[in-house]
C-alpha positions, 0 to 999 in steps of 0.5 A: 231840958234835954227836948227843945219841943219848940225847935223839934216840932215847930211845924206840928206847933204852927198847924194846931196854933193856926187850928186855934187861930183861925178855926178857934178850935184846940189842937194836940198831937202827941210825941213818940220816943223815937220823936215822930209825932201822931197825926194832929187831933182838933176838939172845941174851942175850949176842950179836946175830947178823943174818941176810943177809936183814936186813943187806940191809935194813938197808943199803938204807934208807940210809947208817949213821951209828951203831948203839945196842946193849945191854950186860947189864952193863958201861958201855963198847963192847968191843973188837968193838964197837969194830971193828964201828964202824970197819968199817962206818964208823959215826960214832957206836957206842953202847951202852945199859947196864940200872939196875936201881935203882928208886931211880934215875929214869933206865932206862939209861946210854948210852956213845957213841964218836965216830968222826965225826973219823977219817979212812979211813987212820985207821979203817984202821990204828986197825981193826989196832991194835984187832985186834992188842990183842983177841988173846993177853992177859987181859982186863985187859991188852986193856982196857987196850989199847983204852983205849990205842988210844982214846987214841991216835987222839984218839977221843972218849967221852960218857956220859949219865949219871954212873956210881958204884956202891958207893962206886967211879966208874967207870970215871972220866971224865977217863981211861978207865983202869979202874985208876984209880978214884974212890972215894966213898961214894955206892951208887947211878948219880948225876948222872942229867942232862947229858952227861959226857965221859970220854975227854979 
């Protein structure tokens, strides 16, 4: 990945972790391509809604090429996170999960989707396929789905940090299928330095 967003903009990170901390309230901001960064945008404890108002000014301060959001809990975009990247033809989508270890020197884990790499024809039809998986099945099988769909269209993933968390990596880094965990002893998030990709 040639945008190391976790090292670029650890302090925007911090202040939208600390938003989902300590206010229990979601937090995006967006990145431009010259890499400065809109103003912070807080939502709900589960979901971010933008008025019209701060749409048009978030797009007239230049071209988005990727967005950091908070997860409560759960290290990887969802399936809309997913469609609102290609949607908006973001190149990189990003999400900030909380630790809450103290033992633990790192604030957050950040999962980054790659869509640098998808061409508009690609974009479009992996936005259908995506589509087609968020509908009619548990939420396993549209895990499953999308992992498929990542897969499928060669989208890269990266981790900053290794996650394992009583005794289960997860999910693992080679394949990103949640039904194929690591089990090991450790309790805690480990190898908190480097970038790990998880999506070969």
């Amino acid at each position: 990945m040639d945008l190391n967003i976790a090292e670029e903009f650890e302090g925007q990170i911090d202040e939208i972790i600390q938003s989902q901390v300590q206010e229990n309230k979601e937090a995006i901001f967006f990145i431009y391509e010259d890499l400065t960064t809109s103003d912070i945008y807080q939502g709900q404890s589960t979901k971010i809604t933008l008025t019209r108002e701060e749409e048009a000014r978030i797009m007239s301060q230049g071209e988005i090429i990727g967005s950091v959001h908070t997860h409560p809990s759960g290290f990887d975009p969802s399936t809309i996170d997913v469609m609102t990247g290609l949607a908006t033809t973001q190149k990189y989508m990003s999400v900030a999960t909380p630790i809450y270890s103290d033992q633990i020197e790192k604030d957050f884990v950040l999962t980054t989707l790659d869509l640098s790499r998808l061409s508009f024809t690609e974009r479009f039809r992996m936005m259908k396929a995506m589509r087609r998986s968020s509908i009619g099945l548990t939420d396993l099988g549209r895990t499953i789905r999308k992992e498929i769909n990542l897969e499928r269209f060669d989208v890269k993933g990266y981790r900053s940090h290794k996650v394992e968390i009583d005794g289960v990596e997860v999910p693992i880094y080679e394949r990103p299928s949640i039904v194929d965990l690591k089990v090991g002893n450790n309790e805690e998030v480990t190898e908190i330095e480097g970038m790990h990709k998880f999506i070969e």
